[in-house]
N, C-alpha and C positions, 0 to 999 in steps of 0.2 A: 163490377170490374175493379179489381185493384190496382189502384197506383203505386208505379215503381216511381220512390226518387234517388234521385241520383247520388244528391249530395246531401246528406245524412243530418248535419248539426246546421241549423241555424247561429253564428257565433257572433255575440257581440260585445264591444266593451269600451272605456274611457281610457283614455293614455295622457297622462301629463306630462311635457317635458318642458323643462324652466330654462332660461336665457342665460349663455355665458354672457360675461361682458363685451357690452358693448356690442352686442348683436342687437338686432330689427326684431321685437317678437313676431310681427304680420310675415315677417320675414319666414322665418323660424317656421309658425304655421303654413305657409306655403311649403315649403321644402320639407316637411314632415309628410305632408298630404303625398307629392310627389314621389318621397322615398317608401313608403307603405304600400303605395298602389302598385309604383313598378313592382316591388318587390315579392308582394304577393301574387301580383299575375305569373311572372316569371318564376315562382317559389313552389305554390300550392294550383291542387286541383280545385274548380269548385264554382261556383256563380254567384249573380247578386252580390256583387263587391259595389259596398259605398264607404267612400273614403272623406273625412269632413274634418277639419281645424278651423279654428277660431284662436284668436288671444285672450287671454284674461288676467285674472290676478287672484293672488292667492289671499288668504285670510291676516298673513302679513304685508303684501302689497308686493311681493316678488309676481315678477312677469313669468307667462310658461305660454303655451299653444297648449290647445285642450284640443287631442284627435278622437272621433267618434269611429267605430269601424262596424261595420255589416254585412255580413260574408259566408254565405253558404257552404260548405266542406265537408268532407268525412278524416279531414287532419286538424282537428281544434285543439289539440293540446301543442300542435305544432304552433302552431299559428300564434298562441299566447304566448310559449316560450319566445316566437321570436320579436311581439313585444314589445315583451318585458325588458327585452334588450336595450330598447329607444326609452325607455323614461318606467313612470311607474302606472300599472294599471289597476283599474277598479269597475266599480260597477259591470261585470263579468256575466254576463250570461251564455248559458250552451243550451240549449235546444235541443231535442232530438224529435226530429219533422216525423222520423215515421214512427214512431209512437201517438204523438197526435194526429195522424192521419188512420189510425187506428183507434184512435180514439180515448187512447189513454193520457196520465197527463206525465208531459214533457220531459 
């Protein structure tokens, strides 16, 4: 029996975004967390939304929130364009579930 799914792309990736001044980076990562989850729920169709920030530091010692995202969709280019908008992303992956449910690779 074939499985139907629904939401097509497994989509996942790293979002930096660095501290104005004088801002809380724990701060910062909370409110990024906050603004990415409403936004996606309210934005995009899709399931398995995790949404995750931490603070960290960069290789010069500037503050940023480091958001993790993971998010089932059949709108992933959407989804990165909107981002890309909040800071800069990387470590990028797109998935396509039904090709490996078929058995081919991803």
């Amino acid at each position: 029996m074939e499985q139907t799914i629904e939401f097509r792309y497994d989509t996942q990736l790293l979002l930096d975004q660095y501290v104005a001044d004088g801002q809380d980076v724990d701060d910062l990562a909370d409110d990024l967390v906050d603004e990415v989850r409403d936004h996606i729920l309210s934005t995009f169709k899709g399931d398995s939304l995790v949404v995750a920030a931490d603070s960290s530091e960069d290789a010069f010692g500037g503050e940023k929130a480091v958001l993790k995202l993971h998010f089932h969709t059949n709108e992933p280019w959407d989804v990165l364009s909107y981002c890309r908008t909040l800071g800069e992303i990387y470590d990028i992956v797109v998935e396509d579930m039904d090709r490996q449910s078929r058995g081919l690779k991803g």
